[in-house]
N, C-alpha and C positions, 0 to 999 in steps of 0.2 A: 504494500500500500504506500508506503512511504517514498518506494524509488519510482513508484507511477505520478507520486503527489509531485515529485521534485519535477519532473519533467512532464508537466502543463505548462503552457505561455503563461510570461508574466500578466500579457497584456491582452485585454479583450480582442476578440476578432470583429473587425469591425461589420457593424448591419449594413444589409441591403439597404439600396435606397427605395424609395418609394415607387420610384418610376422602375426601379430595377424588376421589383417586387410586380407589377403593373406588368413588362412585358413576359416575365415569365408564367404568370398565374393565368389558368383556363378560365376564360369568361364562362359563367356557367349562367341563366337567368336566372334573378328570384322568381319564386313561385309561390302562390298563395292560394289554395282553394276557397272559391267562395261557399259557403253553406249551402246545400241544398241544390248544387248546379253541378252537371253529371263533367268533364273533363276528358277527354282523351289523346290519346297521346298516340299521331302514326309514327309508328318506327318499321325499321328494315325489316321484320321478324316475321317466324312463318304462323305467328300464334299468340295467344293474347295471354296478360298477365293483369289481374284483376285487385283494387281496392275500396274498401268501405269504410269510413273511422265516423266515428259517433262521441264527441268530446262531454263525456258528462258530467263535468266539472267539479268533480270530486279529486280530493287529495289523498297521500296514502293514510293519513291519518282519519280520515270520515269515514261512519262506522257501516257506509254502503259498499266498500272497498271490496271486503274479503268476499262476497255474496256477489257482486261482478269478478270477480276472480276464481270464483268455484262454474259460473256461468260460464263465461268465456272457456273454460275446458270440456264442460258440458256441452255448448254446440259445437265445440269441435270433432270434439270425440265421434255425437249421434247424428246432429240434424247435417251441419255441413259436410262431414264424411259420405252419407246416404246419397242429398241430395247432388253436391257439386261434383264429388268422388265419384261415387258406382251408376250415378245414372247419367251426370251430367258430360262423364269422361275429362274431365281434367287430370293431371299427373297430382296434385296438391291442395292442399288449403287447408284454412286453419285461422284461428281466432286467438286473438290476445287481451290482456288489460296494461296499459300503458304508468308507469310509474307518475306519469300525468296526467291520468284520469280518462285518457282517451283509450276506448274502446275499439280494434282495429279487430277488419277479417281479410282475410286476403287468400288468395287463388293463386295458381301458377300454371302456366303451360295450358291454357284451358279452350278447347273449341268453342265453347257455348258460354261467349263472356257476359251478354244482355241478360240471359236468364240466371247465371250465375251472380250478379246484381241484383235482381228482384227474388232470391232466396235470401242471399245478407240482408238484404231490408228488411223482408217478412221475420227473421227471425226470432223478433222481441214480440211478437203476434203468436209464433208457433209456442214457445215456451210458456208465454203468460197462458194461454187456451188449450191448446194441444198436445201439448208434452206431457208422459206419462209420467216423470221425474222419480222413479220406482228409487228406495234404497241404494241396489246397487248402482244406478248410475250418478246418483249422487255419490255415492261411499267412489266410484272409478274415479268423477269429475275430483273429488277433495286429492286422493292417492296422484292425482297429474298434479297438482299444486305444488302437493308435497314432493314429487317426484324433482322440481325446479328447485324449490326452497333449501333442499338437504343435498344437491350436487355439490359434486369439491369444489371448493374455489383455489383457482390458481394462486401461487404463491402473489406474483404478480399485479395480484388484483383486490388483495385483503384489504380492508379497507377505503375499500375504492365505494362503497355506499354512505359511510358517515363523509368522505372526502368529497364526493361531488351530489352526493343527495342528502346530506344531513341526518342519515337515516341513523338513530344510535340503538344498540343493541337492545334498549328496552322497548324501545317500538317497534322493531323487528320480533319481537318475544310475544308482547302485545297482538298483535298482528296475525300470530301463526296461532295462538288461543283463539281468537276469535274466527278464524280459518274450522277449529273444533266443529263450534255450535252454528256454522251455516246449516241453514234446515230447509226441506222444499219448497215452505210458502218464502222465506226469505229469496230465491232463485227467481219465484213467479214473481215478488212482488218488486225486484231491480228491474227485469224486462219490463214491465208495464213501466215504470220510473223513468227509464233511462230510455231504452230500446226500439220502443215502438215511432213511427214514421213521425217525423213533426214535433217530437219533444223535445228535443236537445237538439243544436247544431251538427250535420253532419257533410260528410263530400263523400262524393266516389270517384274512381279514375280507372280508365284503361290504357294498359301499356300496349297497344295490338298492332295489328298489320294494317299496311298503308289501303288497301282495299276497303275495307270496315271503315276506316276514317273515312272515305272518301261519301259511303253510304251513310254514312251520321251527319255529315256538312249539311243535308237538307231538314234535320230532325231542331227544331228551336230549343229543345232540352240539354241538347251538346253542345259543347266547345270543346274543339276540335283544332288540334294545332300538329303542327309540323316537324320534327327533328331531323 
């Protein structure tokens, strides 16, 4: 350590400049979805990749969290498997809860990206009304939670939730207790809260082939851009 320490520069390396900085860096656009307005994206590709997020402006700490978090593995696991997976022929998909309250589903590789979009939406409809939400696929939906929460964490990475999320051990401890006592009507009664069309702000997007764009330019509910 000591003969690595001696032989650092004394003296700082000096910063790019601004302009340096400017011609090197990929302009990338900002992007913004606006709430409630569909977005899609032609790109080169032989097939479409699919998103839903529904921001429900909950933090980790609001006690709707853990009951969107036992959800979100529940539709992944039943509804969106069935439907987007075995019937719809996509290679993927899967749903998450965002450490910022946004609720995302998302699709990969998938032929049938229209319909694969008005199954995400209905979602918070099928589970408040239709879902049989039996023991075990509640007791499955908790075990996927858990399956996340108890993975090694890399050495590299310890501390990297109180470091960039504030997150301190006793609300992580808090958190995974209340993960316990999620129970069926707590499941129905987030969809109905959060989920259903028109409650919370939401966007969807398609990442697909330049053909489909070209078939949405005429649809007033798209916007529809170029790469």
């Amino acid at each position: 350590v000591a003969s690595f320490c001696d032989a650092l520069p004394l003296q700082a390396v000096p910063a790019k400049t601004a302009a340096a900085e400017r011609a090197t860096a990929i302009e990338v656009p900002e992007f913004r979805a606006e709430s409630g307005v569909h977005e899609f994206f032609a790109l080169d590709v032989p097939v479409n990749y699919c998103g839903h997020c529904i921001d429900t402006g909950t933090t980790y700490t609001h006690p709707d969290q853990p009951a969107l978090e036992v959800l979100s593995q529940l539709v992944s696991r039943t509804y969106l498997h069935a439907a987007v997976r075995e019937k719809g022929g996509a290679y993927g998909s899967g749903c998450s809860l965002g450490l910022d309250g946004v609720f995302s589903f998302s699709s990969f590789r998938d032929p049938q990206a229209l319909a694969t979009l008005r199954v995400m939406e209905d979602a918070g409809r099928w589970v408040a009304e239709e879902a049989p939400l039996t023991d075990r696929d509640l007791q499955e939906a908790k075990l996927g939670v858990f399956k996340q929460l108890d993975a090694p964490v890399p050495v590299q990475l310890r501390g990297r939730a109180l470091f960039s999320f504030q997150l301190t051990d006793e609300m992580r401890l808090r958190r995974r207790n209340l993960l316990f006592e999620v129970t069926a009507d707590d499941v129905r009664r987030v969809a109905r809260s959060y989920l259903l069309p028109g409650v919370m702000p939401s966007a969807s997007v398609i990442f697909g082939t330049r053909a489909m764009g070209e078939q949405l330019r005429a649809d007033p509910a798209w916007k529809v851009h170029s790469l």
